[in-house]
C-alpha angles and dihedrals in degrees: 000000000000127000130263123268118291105258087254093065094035090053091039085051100039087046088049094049084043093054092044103267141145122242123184108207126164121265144188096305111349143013122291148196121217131184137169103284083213104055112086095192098050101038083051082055092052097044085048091059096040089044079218118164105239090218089074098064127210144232133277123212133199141192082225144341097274087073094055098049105108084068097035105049096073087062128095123250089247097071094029084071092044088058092039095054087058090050140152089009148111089274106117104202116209101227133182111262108195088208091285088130125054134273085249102058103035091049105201095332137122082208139064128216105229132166143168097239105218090205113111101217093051086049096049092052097039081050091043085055099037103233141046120296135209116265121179121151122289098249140086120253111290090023128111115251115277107258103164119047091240078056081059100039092046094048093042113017110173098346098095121091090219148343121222107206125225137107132273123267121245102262114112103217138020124287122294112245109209130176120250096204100055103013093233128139118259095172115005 
């Protein structure tokens, strides 16, 4: 694999999430953007670039399950090791929420789309910030995924906080999303 980002561009990308701000950092497969959950303002700016619906909810992504956990405790041991045995990976798990995450994260769901990235970069920078981040793919609405960093600097120009630089990781697509509940796949 790569290593994971120098501690400059980890600091420059953890100060702009923690000032509201959208990054854009390579993942797993593509491109993607990341912002603060919990941070109204900054999840409505990434939604704007991405002219993204907010109904349809996005992923949260994490350095490890702890940081999950306010999601994940309610659950029985059972799908936690379902979960477990895909990470860390590039599976995304539809989970109930129980309105512990905001409207603007969820969408109109009653889940919640979580993961424990395996890419070293996404985990350096969720464990930087202590808690899980938004990632959703680097591309407007209607454009393929960002899988090169000009893909990321054309959609977006000057409109990113910041750009943590890496390399992708080796799988070919964007995460699957599967339902906890019935197992079965929502985006393979």
């Amino acid at each position: 694999m790569f290593p994971p980002p120098g501690p400059l561009h980890l600091k420059s990308a953890v100060a702009a999430v923690q000032a509201g701000g959208v990054i854009a950092c390579p993942t797993e497969a593509v491109w993607g953007l990341s912002c603060d959950p919990f941070d109204h303002h900054a999840v409505a700016r990434l939604l704007h670039l991405k002219d993204r619906p907010v109904e349809k909810g996005l992923i949260l992504v994490a350095a490890h399950e702890d940081q999950l956990d306010f999601l994940l405790r309610p659950l029985g041991d059972e799908q936690r090791q379902v979960m477990a045995d895909t990470w860390p990976g590039p599976v995304s798990w539809l989970v109930p929420h129980g309105g512990r995450v905001p409207a603007w994260v969820c969408g109109e769901h009653a889940t919640v789309a979580v993961r424990v990235s395996a890419h070293p970069v996404v985990r350096a920078l969720c464990a930087a910030c202590d808690g899980p981040l938004v990632s959703t793919s680097a591309n407007p609405g209607g454009a393929l995924p960002a899988r090169h960093l000009f893909q990321v600097r054309r959609y977006f120009g000057r409109e990113l906080d910041y750009i943590l630089p890496g390399a992708l990781g080796g799988t070919g697509r964007p995460s699957t999303i599967r339902d906890l509940a019935s197992g079965s796949i929502i985006r393979a």
